[in-house]
LUMNU-806183 format. One record per residue (C-alpha): residue in three letters; y negated, x, z. Coordinates in pm, whole numbers, plus 50000, padded with zeros to 5 digits. Layout:
BEGIN
ALAYXZ;...
***
This chain:
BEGIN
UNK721457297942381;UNK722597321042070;UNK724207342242360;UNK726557319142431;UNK727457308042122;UNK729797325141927;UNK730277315541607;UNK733527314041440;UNK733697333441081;UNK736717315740891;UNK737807350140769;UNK738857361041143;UNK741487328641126;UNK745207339541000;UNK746457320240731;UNK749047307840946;UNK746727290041173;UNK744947274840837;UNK748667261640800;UNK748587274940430;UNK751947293640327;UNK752257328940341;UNK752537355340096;UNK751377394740050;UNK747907407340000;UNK748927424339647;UNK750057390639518;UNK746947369339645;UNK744347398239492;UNK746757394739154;UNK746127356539141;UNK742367355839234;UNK742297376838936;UNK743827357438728;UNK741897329038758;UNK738847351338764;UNK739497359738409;UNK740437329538322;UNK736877314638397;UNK738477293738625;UNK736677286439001;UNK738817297439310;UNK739387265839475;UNK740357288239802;UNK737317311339764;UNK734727281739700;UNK736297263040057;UNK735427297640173;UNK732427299440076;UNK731457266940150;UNK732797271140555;UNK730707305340549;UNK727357281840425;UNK728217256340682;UNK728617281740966;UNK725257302640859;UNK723707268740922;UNK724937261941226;UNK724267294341330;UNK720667292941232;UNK720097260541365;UNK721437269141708;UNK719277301941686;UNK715847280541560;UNK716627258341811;UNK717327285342134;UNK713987308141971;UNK712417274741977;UNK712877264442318;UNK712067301642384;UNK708567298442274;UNK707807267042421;UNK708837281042746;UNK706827314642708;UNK703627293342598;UNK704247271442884;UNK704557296843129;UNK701557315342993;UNK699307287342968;UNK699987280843310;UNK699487312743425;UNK695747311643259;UNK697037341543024;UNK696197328442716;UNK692537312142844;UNK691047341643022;UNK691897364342726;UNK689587339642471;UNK686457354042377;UNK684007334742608;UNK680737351742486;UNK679447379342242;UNK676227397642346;UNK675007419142076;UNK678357436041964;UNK680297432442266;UNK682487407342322;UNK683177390942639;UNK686527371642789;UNK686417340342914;UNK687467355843240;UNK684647377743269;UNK681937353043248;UNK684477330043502;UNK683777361743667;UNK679707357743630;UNK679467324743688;UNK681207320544010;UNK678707352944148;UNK675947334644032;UNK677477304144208;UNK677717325444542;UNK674307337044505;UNK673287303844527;UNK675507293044836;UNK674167321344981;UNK670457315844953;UNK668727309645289;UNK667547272345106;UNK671567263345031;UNK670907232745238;UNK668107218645061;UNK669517219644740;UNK672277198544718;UNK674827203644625;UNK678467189144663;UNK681307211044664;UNK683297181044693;UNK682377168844348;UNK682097191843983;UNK679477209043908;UNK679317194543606;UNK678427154843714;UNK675627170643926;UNK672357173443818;UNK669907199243981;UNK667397182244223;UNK664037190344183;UNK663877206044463;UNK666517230044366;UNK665097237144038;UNK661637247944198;UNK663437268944410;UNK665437285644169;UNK662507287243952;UNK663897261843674;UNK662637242243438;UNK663777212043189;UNK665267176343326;UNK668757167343322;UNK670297200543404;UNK673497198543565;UNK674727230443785;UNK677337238643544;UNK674777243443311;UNK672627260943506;UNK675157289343595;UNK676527292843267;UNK673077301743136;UNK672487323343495;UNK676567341843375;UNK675187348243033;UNK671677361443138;UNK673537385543394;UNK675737398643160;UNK673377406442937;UNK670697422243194;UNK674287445143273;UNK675227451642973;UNK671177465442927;UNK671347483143195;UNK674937497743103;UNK673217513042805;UNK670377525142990;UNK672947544343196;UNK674287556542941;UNK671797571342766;UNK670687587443048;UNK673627602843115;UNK674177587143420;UNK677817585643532;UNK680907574443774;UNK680137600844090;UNK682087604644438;UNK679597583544601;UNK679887553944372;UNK683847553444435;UNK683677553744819;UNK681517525944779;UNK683927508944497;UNK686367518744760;UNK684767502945076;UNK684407467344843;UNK687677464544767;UNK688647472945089;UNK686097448545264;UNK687607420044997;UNK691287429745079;UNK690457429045452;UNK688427395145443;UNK691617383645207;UNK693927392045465;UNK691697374745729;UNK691907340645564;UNK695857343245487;UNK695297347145142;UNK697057375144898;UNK694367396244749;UNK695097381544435;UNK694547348844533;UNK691997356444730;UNK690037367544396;UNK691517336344256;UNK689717311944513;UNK686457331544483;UNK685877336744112;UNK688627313744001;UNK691437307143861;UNK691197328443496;UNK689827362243704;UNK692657386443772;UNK692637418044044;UNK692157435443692;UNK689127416643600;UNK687757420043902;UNK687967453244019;UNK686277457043625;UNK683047435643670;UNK682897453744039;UNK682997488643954;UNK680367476943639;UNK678287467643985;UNK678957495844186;UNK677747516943917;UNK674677495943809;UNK673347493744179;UNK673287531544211;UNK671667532943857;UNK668807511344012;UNK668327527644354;UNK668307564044179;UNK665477547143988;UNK663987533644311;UNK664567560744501;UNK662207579844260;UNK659047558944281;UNK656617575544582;UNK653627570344654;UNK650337588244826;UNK648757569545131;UNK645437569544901;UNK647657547144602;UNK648667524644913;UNK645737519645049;UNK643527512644740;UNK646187487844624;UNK645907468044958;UNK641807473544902;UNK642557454644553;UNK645397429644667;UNK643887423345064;UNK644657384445059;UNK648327392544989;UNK648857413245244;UNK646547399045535;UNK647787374845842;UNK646047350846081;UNK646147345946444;UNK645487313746570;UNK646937284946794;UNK646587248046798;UNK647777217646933;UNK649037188446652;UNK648177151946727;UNK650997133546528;UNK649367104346387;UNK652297088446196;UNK654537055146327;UNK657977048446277;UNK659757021546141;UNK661487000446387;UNK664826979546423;UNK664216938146469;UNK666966921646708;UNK669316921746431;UNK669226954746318;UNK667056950145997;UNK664756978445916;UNK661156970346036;UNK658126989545850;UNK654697001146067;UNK651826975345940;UNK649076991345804;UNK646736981046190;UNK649597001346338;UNK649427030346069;UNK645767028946141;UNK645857030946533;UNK648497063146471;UNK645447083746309;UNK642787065946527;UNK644857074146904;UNK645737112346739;UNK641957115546684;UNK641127104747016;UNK643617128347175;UNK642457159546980;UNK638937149147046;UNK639837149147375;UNK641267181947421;UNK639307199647242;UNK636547188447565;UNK638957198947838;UNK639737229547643;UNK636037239747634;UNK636227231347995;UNK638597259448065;UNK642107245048047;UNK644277260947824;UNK645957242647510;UNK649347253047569;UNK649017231347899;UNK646687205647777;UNK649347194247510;UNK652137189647775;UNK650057155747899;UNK650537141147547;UNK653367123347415;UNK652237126147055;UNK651037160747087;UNK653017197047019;UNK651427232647093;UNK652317259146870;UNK651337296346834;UNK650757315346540;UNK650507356646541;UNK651247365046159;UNK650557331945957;UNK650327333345583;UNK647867319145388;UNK649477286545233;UNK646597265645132;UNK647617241045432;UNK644887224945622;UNK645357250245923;UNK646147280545730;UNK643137277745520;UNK640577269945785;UNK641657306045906;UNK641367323145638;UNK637997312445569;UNK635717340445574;UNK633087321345802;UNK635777320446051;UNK634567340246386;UNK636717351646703;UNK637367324746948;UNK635877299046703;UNK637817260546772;UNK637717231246597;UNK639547197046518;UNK640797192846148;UNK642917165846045;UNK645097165845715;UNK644957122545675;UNK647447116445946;UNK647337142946170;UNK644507160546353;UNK644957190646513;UNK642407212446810;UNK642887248146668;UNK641427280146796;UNK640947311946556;UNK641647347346704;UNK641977372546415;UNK642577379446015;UNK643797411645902;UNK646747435145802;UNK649827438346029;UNK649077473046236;UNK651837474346439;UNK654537500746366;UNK658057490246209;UNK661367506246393;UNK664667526146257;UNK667397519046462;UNK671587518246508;UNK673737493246556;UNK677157484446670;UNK677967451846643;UNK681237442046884;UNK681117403646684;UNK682397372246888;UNK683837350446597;UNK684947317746756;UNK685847298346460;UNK689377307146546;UNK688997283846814;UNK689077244846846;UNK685927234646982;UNK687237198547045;UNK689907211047224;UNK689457205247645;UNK689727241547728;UNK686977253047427;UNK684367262747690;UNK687087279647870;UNK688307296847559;UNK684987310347410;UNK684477324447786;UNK687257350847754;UNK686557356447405;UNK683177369847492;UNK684397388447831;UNK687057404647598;UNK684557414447306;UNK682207425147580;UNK684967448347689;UNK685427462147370;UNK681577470147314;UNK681567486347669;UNK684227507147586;UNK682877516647303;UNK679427526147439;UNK681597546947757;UNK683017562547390;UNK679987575547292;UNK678947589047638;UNK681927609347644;UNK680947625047346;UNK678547644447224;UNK676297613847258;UNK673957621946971;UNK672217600046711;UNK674937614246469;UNK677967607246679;UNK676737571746709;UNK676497569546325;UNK680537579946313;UNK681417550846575;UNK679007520746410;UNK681137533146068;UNK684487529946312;UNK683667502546483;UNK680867476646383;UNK681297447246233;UNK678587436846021;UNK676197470345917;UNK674927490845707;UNK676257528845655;UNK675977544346023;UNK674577512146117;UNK671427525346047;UNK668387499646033;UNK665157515045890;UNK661607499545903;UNK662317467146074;UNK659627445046117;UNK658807418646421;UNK661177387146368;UNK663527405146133;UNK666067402146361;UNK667577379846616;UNK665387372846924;UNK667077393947182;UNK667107420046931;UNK663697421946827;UNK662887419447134;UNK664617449747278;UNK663307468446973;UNK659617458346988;UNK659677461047433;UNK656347483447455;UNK658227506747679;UNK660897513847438;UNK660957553447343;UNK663497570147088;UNK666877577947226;UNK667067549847429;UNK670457531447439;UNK671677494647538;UNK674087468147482;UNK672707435547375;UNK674077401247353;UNK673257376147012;UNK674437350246888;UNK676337372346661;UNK678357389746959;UNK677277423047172;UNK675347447546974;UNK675267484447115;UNK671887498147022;UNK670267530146952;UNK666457534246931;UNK665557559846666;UNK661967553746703;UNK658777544946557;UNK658367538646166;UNK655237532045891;UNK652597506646027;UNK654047470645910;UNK651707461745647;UNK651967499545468;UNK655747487045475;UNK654567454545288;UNK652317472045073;UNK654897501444924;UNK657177476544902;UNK655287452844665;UNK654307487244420;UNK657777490944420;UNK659097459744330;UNK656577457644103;UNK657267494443910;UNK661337479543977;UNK660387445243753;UNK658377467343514;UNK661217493543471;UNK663787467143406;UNK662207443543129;UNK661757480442941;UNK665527481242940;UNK666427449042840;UNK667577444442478;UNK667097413042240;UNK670817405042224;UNK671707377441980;UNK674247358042235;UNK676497331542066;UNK679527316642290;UNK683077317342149;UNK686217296542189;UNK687127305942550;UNK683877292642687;UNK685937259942748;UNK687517273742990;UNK684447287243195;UNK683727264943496;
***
């Protein structure tokens, strides 16, 4: 506004246009001093002065008002644009201070931890509805390995963001101190992240910085970001070195199992289970109708009867697996690596009375169940390192109400098919080596690893036709195929033959272990207190 104003200064107006009469400059300065002396006030010089007063007034109203409107704007705009909350300090760990950004930042990683947790869907949660108005289930607490009542998810990721960042910050130090620092490695890794987020930005029509935005939300900034990820980057290499460095003799490993052997061992066994439980049933208006207690009762009593039975005809010769197919309440299952839970199957086997071939019928108080034992003991089998390509067939681009989705997905898996065959022919018209392959999965695949390299992979790690191929007794090292998933077509190379599966198990539990060990030494006793900006964390 004061730029276009212009203020008018009564000395730049002739006397003429004041419509005062005329006369010379040497004359006017003779009378002004005149009545100077005289002690006298100018009348002309104090309407002067006066018009000067009124028009500095004006002035600075017009300019409080413009600077005014100014600020207002500026605040405005910078409130909305999250400026002024992400820079608050959100948290102070020891002496460092944190933005309420950055622990936006933590809390929304913790938050996709969680989402990404293989028991998401037992915990739940409803995106459609704050975090804060939900409290954690108790279910979701024992998974998560919390304790307390009334804790509502917001609450339970703030205190997961401030525990993080102060395990990092530990760990920073550590680093530190040890001289451990930024290396080529770590920034073609940075680099590969942000290139991964850009691409997967890009995917889902977002701007990278909005992207960012709609994962960690709305306070976190490419800046921030790119920050907290580098922190990562640099932390997970600090780890790993440490890891990397822990080895151990085959006579540590195998007088740990000796110590731990009821960790480590499996059962064999298979069984039929007689369901003994009713359900409720609808009356002929559609009201709920509860099992009496004679029916609950003739449930158990007709699954005894059937177990009883077939544990006879099994001792007769016919085999479970068929034997349950004649029951409607019955179900055979199959077990080649069970774990010890304390169930009423799984501890039967593990008894130490238990011989090979034994059978029996066990019921937990509904259902009974004709199980025979074959074996307890450590997993011998050896793991596999392979390669992968993965050529991935992502339908959710397509509408899978629409009329023609069956027709759609078709061609969508001919074409990716295509592309993993050419591919493959790619790799056969090279040098066709283990390395060459490496190069191409880094080219081409969708979802691996560096060089698409898998290493120690155990039975049922990996999708059925997968495993499968891996584990086939006739597989040998070099071997090649394409294989179709779920996931898409996966070009495989067979390096070969890895540790026995339960040496696997066994280093990896020292290791962990040492791992949990090594990083409580690290961690400091940081007072934590939360600042102003944590208001704006959520």
């Amino acid at each position: 506004m004061t730029g276009n104003v212009t203020p008018i200064c009564p000395n730049d107006i002739s006397p003429n246009e004041r419509n005062e009469p005329s006369m010379s400059a040497s004359r006017e300065k003779k009378n002004r001093q005149a009545f100077a002396a005289s002690g006298a006030a100018d009348p002309k010089a104090i309407r002067a002065a006066e018009e000067k007063a009124k028009q500095r007034k004006s002035t600075l109203l017009y300019g409080a008002v413009a600077v005014a409107f100014v600020v207002v704007a500026v605040l405005v705009l910078l409130w909305n644009s999250n400026v002024i909350q992400r820079g608050k300090t959100a948290l102070t760990i020891g002496d460092e201070n944190y933005s309420a950004a950055q622990v936006q930042y933590s809390y929304y990683a913790a938050y996709t931890e969680v989402r990404s947790s293989n028991y998401y869907s037992y915990m739940g949660i409803d995106t459609s509805k704050s975090l804060a108005g939900q409290t954690m289930s108790d279910t979701a607490k024992a998974l998560l390995g919390v304790t307390g009542e009334g804790i509502t998810w917001d609450k339970y990721l703030l205190n997961k963001a401030k525990s993080n960042l102060a395990s990092s910050q530990s760990l920073l130090a550590a680093a530190e101190k040890d001289g451990f620092t930024w290396t080529d490695d770590m920034q073609a890794d940075y680099d590969d992240l942000i290139k991964t987020f850009k691409e997967a930005a890009k995917k889902a029509g977002y701007s990278y910085k909005n992207y960012i935005k709609a994962m960690y939300g709305t306070l976190v900034t490419p800046g921030v970001f790119e920050e907290m990820s580098k922190n990562s980057v640099l932390l997970s290499a600090f780890q790993n070195n440490h890891l990397n460095s822990l080895n151990y003799t085959d006579e540590q490993i195998e007088q740990y199992y000796q110590d731990n052997q009821s960790t480590f061992h499996v059962a064999a066994y298979d069984y039929i289970r007689f369901s003994g439980t009713t359900s409720a049933t609808k009356d002929e208006n559609g009201n709920t109708v509860d099992a009496t207690q004679e029916q609950m009762d003739a449930a158990i009593a007709a699954a005894k009867d059937g177990a009883d039975a077939a544990l006879t005809r099994f001792q007769n010769g016919e085999s479970l697996e068929a034997i349950a197919k004649d029951y409607d309440i019955a179900s055979y299952s199959s077990v080649t690596d069970g774990a010890n839970k304390g169930d009423t199957l799984s501890a039967w086997a593990f008894d130490a009375a238990r011989t090979v071939g034994e059978t029996a019928v066990l019921n937990d108080g509904t259902n009974y169940y004709v199980v025979q034992f074959h074996s307890v003991g450590r997993q011998e089998y050896n793991t596999v390192d392979v390669r992968h390509i993965l050529i991935r067939v992502d339908s959710s681009t397509l509408d899978s109400k629409s009329d023609s989705y069956k027709q759609d997905l078709a061609d969508l898996k001919s074409q990716k098919k295509a592309e993993a065959e050419k591919v493959y022919q790619e790799w056969k018209d090279g040098a066709a080596t283990e390395a060459s392959f490496a190069e191409l999965a880094d080219k081409y695949s969708a979802d691996s690893p560096k060089g698409g390299l898998y290493e120690q992979v155990y039975k049922g790690q990996m999708v059925t036709a997968f495993n499968d191929w891996c584990f086939d007794a006739a597989r040998k090292a070099g071997d090649t195929d394409i294989v179709e998933t779920s996931y898409g077509y996966h070009i495989i190379y067979f390096i070969g033959q890895d540790l026995p599966y339960w040496q696997v198990r066994v280093t990896n539990t020292m290791k962990n272990n040492a791992m949990n060990t090594w990083l409580e030494s690290l961690q400091q006793d940081y007072t934590i207190t939360e600042g102003s900006g944590m208001k704006y964390v959520g």
